[in-house]
C-alpha positions in Angstrom: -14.9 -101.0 -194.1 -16.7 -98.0 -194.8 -20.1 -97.1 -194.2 -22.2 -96.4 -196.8 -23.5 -92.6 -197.3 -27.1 -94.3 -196.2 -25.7 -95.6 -192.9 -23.6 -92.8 -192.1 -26.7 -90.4 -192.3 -29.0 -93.0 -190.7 -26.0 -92.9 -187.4 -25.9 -89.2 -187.5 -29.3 -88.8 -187.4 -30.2 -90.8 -184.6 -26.7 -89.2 -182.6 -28.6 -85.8 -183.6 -31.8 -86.9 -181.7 -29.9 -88.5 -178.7 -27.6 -85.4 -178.3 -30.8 -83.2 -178.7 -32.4 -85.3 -175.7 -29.5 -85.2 -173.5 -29.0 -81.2 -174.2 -32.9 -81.1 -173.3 -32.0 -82.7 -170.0 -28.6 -80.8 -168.9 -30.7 -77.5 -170.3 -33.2 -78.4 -167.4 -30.9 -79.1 -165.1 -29.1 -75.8 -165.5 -32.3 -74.0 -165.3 -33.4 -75.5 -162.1 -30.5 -74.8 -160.6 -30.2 -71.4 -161.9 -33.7 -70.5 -160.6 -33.3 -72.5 -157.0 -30.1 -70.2 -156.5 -32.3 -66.8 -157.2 -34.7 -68.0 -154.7 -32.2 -68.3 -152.4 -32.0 -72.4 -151.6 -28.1 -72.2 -150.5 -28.5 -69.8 -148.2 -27.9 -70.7 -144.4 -31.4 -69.8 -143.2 -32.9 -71.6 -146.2 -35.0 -69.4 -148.5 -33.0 -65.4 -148.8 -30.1 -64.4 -147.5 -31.6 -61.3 -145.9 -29.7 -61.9 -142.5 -26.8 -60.2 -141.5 -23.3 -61.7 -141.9 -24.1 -63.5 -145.0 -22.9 -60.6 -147.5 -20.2 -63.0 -149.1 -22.6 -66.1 -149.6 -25.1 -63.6 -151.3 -22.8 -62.3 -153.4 -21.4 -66.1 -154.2 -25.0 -67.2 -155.3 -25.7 -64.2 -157.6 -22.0 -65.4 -159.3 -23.2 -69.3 -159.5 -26.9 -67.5 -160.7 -25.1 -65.9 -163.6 -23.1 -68.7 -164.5 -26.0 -71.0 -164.5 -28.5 -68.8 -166.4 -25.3 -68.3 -169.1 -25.0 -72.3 -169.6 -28.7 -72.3 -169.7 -29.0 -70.3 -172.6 -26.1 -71.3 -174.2 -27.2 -75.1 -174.4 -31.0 -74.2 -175.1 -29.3 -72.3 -177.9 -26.7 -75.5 -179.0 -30.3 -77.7 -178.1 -32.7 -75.7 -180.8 -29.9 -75.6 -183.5 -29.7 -80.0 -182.7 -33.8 -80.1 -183.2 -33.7 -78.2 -186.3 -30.7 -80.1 -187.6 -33.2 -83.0 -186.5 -36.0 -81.7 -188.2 -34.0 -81.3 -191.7 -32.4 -84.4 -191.7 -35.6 -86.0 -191.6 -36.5 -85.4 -194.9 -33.2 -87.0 -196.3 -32.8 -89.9 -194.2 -34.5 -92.9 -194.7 -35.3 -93.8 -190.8 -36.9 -90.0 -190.8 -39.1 -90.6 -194.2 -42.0 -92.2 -191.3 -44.9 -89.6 -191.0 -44.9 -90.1 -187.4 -40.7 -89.2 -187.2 -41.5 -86.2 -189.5 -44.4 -85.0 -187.6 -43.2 -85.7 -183.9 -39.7 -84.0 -185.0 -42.1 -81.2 -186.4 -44.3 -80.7 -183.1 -40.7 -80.7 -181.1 -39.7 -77.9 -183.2 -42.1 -76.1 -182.4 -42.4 -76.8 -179.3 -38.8 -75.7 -178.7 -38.8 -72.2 -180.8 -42.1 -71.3 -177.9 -39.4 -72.6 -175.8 -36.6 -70.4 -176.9 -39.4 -67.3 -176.9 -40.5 -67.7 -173.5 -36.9 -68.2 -172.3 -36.4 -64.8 -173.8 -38.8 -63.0 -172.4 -39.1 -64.8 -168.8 -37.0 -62.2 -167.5 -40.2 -59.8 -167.6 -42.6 -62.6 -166.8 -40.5 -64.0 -164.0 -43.3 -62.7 -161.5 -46.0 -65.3 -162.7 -45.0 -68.6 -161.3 -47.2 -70.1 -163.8 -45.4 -68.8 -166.9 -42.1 -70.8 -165.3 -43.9 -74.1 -164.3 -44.8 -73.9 -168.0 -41.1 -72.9 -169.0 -40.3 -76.2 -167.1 -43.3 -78.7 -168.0 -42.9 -77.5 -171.8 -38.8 -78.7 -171.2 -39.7 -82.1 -170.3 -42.6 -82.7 -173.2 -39.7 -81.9 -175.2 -37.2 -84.3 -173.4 -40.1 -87.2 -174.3 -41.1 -86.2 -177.3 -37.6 -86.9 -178.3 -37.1 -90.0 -176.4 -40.8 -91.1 -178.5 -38.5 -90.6 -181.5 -35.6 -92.4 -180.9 -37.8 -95.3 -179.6 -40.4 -95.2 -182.4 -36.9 -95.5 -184.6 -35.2 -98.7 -182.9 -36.1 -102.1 -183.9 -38.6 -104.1 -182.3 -37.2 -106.8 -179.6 -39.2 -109.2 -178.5 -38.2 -110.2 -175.1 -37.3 -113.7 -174.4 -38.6 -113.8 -170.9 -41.0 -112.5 -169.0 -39.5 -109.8 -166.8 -39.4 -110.7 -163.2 -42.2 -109.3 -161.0 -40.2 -107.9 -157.7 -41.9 -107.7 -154.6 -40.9 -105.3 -152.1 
């Protein structure tokens, strides 16, 4: 009725991985959003709410802005403490003891802690649009480096069919 200690660490450590990957994707999400409401995207004009009249949708977007850039951090936070957890584990659990887990997991850590350094600093870098389009590129290697892991993890399935070739 009860798992063993081996499958219970063997579940948690694929849940780690897939919460990891989800946080990745709701932590880009966030961000996106955040930095489309600073360049003005919901404003009526498109782009800037520099016209007159619009005071209280300006000062609406800077609230979402803040609230955005807060879940942002706080889930690239909850996301970095899941990847090391993912890193650690590993080493103890069996499905983790493959070299290629071990050193995809270890690229993804460090992958994310020059994640969470730029994230910290992009406040004084936020002129270079290069440093964000790296902010965001290096978000999504991260998101399928993860994804590589759980799929490198699951058993092989050989299909039973060819799949259907759908012409459009």
């Amino acid at each position: 009725i009860f798992p063993t200690d081996e499958v219970f660490m063997e579940t948690l450590f694929r849940n780690v991985i897939r919460l990891a990957f989800w946080a990745t994707l709701v932590m880009i999400l966030a961000g996106t959003a955040q930095r489309m409401v600073v360049a003005g995207v919901g404003c009526p004009s498109g782009l800037g709410c520099a016209e007159t009249g619009v005071g209280v949708i300006s000062e609406s977007l800077q609230a979402w802005s803040g609230t955005l850039g807060s879940l942002h951090q706080v889930i690239g936070g909850v996301t970095g403490m899941l990847i090391l957890l993912a890193a650690i584990l590993a080493f103890v659990v069996p499905a983790g003891r493959s070299m290629g887990v071990r050193i995809r997991l270890g690229l993804i850590l460090l992958l994310a802690s020059g994640e969470g350094y730029l994230g910290m600093n992009l406040a004084h870098w936020s002129g270079i649009p290069l440093v964000m389009v790296g902010h965001l590129v290096a978000g999504f290697v991260i998101a399928a480096l993860l994804n590589q892991v759980l799929l490198a993890m699951s058993p092989q399935i050989a299909p039973k069919a060819p799949a259907p070739i759908l012409l459009f």
